[in-house]
C-alpha angles and dihedrals in degrees: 000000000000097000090035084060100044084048091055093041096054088046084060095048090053093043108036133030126209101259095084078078098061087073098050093052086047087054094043087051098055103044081048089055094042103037112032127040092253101113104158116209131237098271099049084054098057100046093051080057100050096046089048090051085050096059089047101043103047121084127239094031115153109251093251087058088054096052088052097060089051080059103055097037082059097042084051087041087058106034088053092051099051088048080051102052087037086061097042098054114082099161109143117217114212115254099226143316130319134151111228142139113269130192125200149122111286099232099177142021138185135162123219130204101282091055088256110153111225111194133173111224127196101222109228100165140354127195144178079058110027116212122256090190108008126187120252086223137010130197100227116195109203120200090173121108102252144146110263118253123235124229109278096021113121121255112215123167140085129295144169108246128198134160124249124284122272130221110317081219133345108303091019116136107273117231093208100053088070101045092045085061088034102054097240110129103172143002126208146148125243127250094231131326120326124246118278110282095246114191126348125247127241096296110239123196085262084054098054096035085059085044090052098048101055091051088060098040086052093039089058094044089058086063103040112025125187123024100340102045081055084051093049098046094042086054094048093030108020096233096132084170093102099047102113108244099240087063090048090053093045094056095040090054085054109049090252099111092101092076095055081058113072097235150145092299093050081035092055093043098055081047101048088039096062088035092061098027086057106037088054086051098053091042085060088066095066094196092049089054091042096057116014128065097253093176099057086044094054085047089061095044087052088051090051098046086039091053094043085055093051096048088046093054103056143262093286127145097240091046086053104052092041083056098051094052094045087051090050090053100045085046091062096048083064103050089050087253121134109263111211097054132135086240096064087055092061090053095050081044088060098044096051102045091041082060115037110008098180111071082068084099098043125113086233102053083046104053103033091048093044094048090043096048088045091052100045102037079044088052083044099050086045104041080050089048096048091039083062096045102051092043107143094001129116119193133178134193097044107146102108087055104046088045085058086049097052089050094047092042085054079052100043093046091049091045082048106050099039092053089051097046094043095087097050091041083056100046096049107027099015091222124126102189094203104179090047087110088068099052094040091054087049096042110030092074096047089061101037092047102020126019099031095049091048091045087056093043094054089042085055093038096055114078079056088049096244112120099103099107103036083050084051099045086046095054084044081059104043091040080064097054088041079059096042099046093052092050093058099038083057099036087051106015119196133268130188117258102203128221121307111193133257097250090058092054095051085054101042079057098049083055088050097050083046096058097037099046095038115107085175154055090274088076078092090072092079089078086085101056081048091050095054101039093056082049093056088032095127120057110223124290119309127256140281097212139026118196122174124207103259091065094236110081105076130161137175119216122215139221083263092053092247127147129254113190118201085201121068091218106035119199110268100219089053099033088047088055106038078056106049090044095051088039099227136119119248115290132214107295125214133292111259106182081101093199108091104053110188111198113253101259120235108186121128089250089046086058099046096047129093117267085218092075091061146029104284087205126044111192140193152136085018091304125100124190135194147179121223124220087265089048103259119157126234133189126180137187133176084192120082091200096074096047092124096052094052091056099045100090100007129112087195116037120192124187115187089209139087098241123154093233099121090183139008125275102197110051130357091278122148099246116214124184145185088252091051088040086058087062102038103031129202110002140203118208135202142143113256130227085268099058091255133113126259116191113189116206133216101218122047116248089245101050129221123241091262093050096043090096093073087071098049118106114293149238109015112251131191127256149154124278116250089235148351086268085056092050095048100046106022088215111231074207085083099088117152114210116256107268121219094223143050093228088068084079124083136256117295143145116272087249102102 
């Protein structure tokens, strides 16, 4: 075992240096800084460092010291650039929600499949109230009939404003972390049709990219209406608003979701696409191939058409960090280096985390760098095998069988990078997809052969008016996959997975890095990250009590796991994720006649018996009450005044209001309130092992950046404006700074 080890370990040595390392550490930095409390100062980053510089710096230093230092230079890489990132950023999310008219250049536009215009507004003034703290830019959904405006144009008119949307339950994916990265400070929907547009602004490159890219998106719809037309112009523009959602759905049960999402496949495949179109091109002009250097100019055409599709698809995460890679490939064709390397990994790796840090704990980093680095460290390992295998040997009349291994090697990078991406798909959106390696053998070659290449044809086709029949081949294409995608979602239908925890899926990715970065035998080590991680795969017992943050989606959960709903028409979006991650289908919901309140029993066989045999909420007179699996009492209200009521016989008392009460004054009950739910967020109840009750929150007691709006002044109040400049203008200057406490607001009723 000894020598077999120091065999492997000198292999890795030849094969492999340690910078692959210095990434890592720059990923692992970043998910600590942004998902832990662990935020490390200045100081502490420098002299990590220093001391990693040092290691690598002195001479003489053992070969573990100098791995270490790679370590710490990437930890500090990573922590730096978080802080960074953390500095840079100055979007304000709303506080809460107000109606109020709002003015401001229209810099984007898009239509979904119910005709609804979606704009993004910069926000340049608001009235009638106006903000204390207003967004720099809204996302503003319009139902009404209107003519639609142009980029550039100004949107006046009122809406209703809210923030985005925290956690569904502790640990679940925040909204706002997203939009606070992402600029967004605030969505809505607008209260009738806006103003008429008036006259444009002063066009910028955003401006006429967005211009650009509506033409086309429209351009391609006149050819292909419906479904297949908003597929088509998601995959050339990037706007995804008007794709029906059965067709999402469909896609998303069968692993095919990833082609909806301008990424590094469609990415690779523009790219691919210009690099062989124009080196054969080239190779026609026999001079040309005999002089100059066709594949490095190729290289260049693909960079350019590459680049062109990434500014035409939109400043998104997963666009950035596709283009990033392309561009490090391409780099290295022209520098003579292999493109598709490890290495070059790495290098996209440090580029996207020094820009945009992050994404790091993102379902889309995770699972395009883990299937990347699986494919590419799987084609290594068997380039290096069969290397090994044909030395020395010389063999013809080998198509059959390379036909066999192309279409094994379609199997094989579909089984790969499934089986990669299968963890992170779990954790974030609890979903398998087990049969995804059906539909990705089948599709995969209709987009890479068929629909892609007809989708760049009929991009290049369109300033000369020609790109009729490639449009037309491409919808023949995607109406096959649309085919193809409802007969397997019916054929193998979907189920909720469940949570697994974070410490599995740590585990399941330490497995992943082993197998991929491994040139020798010690890639079986990763048997033991998948080991434990199967071990820690759930993630405790689920809870007694989910409450959401807006105090009015509330649900019981049985001894069968199963789903009680105080509402009789829960929300979809909370109701969807409370049941995929407790991996149940919905329960019986509460009684609403609201007229024959039964008292919530207390006796000890009311406790051990399954809320499915029974209501699990019991209303009336505005107050519903309810008794959890360990025998906890819960009474709920939407009605303040009733506030005395709830709390007499509760042990948990919710008001769905944002009234100043901070405790009951009628029994012993926990009182939570609109106005608590706005700092903790979303909660999950149960009664601990030592009788008490343990209430997890959402959102941490010291806030993140993206959360510290929760503790800003609210609600929103009118007032006048300061001056006529104010009145005018509504200046978003007039920021006030984000109070600790909710009595830093004003007077108002406990209505919200």
């Amino acid at each position: 075992m000894r020598a077999w080890l120091a065999r492997q370990v000198a292999l890795e040595e030849r094969s492999r240096t340690a910078f692959a390392l210095f990434p890592i550490a720059m990923i692992a930095a970043a998910a600590t800084f942004y998902r832990t409390t662990f935020q490390p100062g200045l100081v502490a980053i420098a002299l990590l460092a220093g001391v990693g510089a040092l290691s690598l710096a002195l001479p003489g230093m053992a070969r573990s010291f100098r791995v270490g230092g790679v370590v710490g230079l990437g930890l500090a890489a990573g922590f730096a650039a978080c802080i960074a990132e953390r500095a840079r950023t100055e979007t304000t999310l709303f506080s809460g929600e107000a109606t109020v008219r709002i003015a401001g250049p229209v810099v984007a536009r898009e239509q979904d499949d119910r005709g609804r215009y979606r704009y993004i507004v910069e926000i340049e003034s608001t009235e009638r109230p106006v903000l204390s703290r207003p967004p720099e830019r809204a996302r503003i959904v319009v139902s009404s009939r209107h003519e639609p405006l142009p980029i550039g144009s100004t949107y006046r008119g009122l809406v209703r404003l809210r923030p985005p949307s925290g956690p569904a339950y502790p640990g679940a994916h925040d909204f706002a972390f997203g939009s606070y990265f992402g600029g967004l400070g605030a969505y809505g929907f607008s209260l009738g049709a806006p103003a008429p547009p008036g006259a444009l602004r002063d066009p910028s490159i955003s401006d006429r990219i967005a211009t650009l890219r509506l033409a086309m998106g429209e351009t391609i719809r006149a050819v292909l209406p419906g479904a297949t037309g908003a597929v088509a112009s998601a995959l050339v523009t990037g706007e995804r608003a008007g794709i029906p959602e059965e067709i999402n759905e469909d896609l998303r049960v069968t692993g095919l979701a990833h082609v909806l999402s301008i990424s590094g496949f469609h990415m690779a495949l523009v790219a691919g696409f210009f690099l062989l179109v124009t080196r054969l091109g080239l190779a026609t002009v026999v001079p040309m191939a005999l002089r100059w250097p066709i594949k490095k100019l190729a290289a260049v055409v693909a960079l350019v058409g590459t680049g062109f599709y990434f500014l035409l698809a939109g400043d998104n995460a997963a666009t950035e960090r596709s283009f990033v890679m392309i561009a490090v490939m391409l780099g290295a064709v022209l520098l003579d280096q292999p493109a598709l390397t490890l290495r070059n990994v790495c290098i996209a790796a440090v580029v996207v985390v020094a820009l945009s840090p992050h994404v790091v704990p993102t379902a889309t980093f995770q699972m395009s760098f883990a299937a990347t680095a699986a494919l590419i460290g799987a084609y290594g390992a068997y380039a290096r095998w069969q290397s090994r295998r044909n030395e020395g040997q010389h063999r013809e009349g080998l198509s059959i069988r390379w036909l066999s291994l192309i279409l094994l090697g379609m199997a094989m990078s579909s089984l790969i990078a499934g089986a990669t991406t299968a963890p992170y798909a779990i954790y974030h959106f609890q979903r398998g997809a087990p049969f995804s390696l059906i539909a990705n053998i089948v599709a995969t070659p209709l987009f890479s052969f068929w629909i892609m290449p007809f989708a760049m044809l009929a991009v290049l086709a369109m300033p000369f008016g020609l790109h009729v029949l490639p449009l037309k081949a491409m919808g023949w294409g995607l109406d096959l996959v649309f085919a193809l995608a409802a007969y397997l979602a019916d054929a193998f239908p979907d189920y909720p997975t469940g949570l697994i925890s974070g410490r599995a899926l740590i585990c399941f990715s330490a497995a992943i890095l082993i197998v991929s970065f491994s040139a020798s035998g010690l890639r079986w080590f990763a048997l033991a990250p998948i080991a434990i991680g199967f071990a820690l795969l759930r993630p405790g017992p689920a809870p007694e009590l989910l409450l959401f943050e807006d105090g009015r989606e509330l649900a019981l959960i049985d001894r069968d796991g199963q789903l009680h709903s105080v509402q009789p028409r829960p929300s979809t979006f909370v109701w969807d994720q409370w049941r995929r991650a407790l991996q149940t289908e919905p329960g019986r919901r509460a009684s609403h006649s609201r007229t024959s309140l039964v008292s919530a029993p207390t006796t000890d066989s009311a406790v051990t018996s399954n809320l499915s045999s029974a209501e699990a909420f019991r209303c009336e007179d505005g107050i519903c009450r309810g008794l959890t699996r360990s025998g906890l009492r819960i009474g709920w209200s939407d009605d303040y005044q009733k506030l005395d009521d709830v709390c007499r016989d509760s042990d948990i008392a919710i008001m769905a209001r944002a009234v100043r009460a901070n405790a009951c004054r009628t029994g012993d009950a926990r009182l939570l309130t609109l106005r608590t739910l706005r700092r903790t967020g979303s909660l999950a109840i149960s009664r601990a092992s030592d009788a008490t009750i343990e209430v997890r929150h959402s959102i941490p007691t010291e806030p993140q950046a993206w959360n510290r709006h929760r503790f800003a002044a609210w609600p929103e109040y009118w007032r006048k404006p300061d001056s006529a400049t104010a009145e005018t203008k509504g200046r978003v200057e007039d920021r006030r700074a984000v109070s600790d406490s909710a009595g830093s607001a004003p007077p108002v009723s406990p209505e919200p």
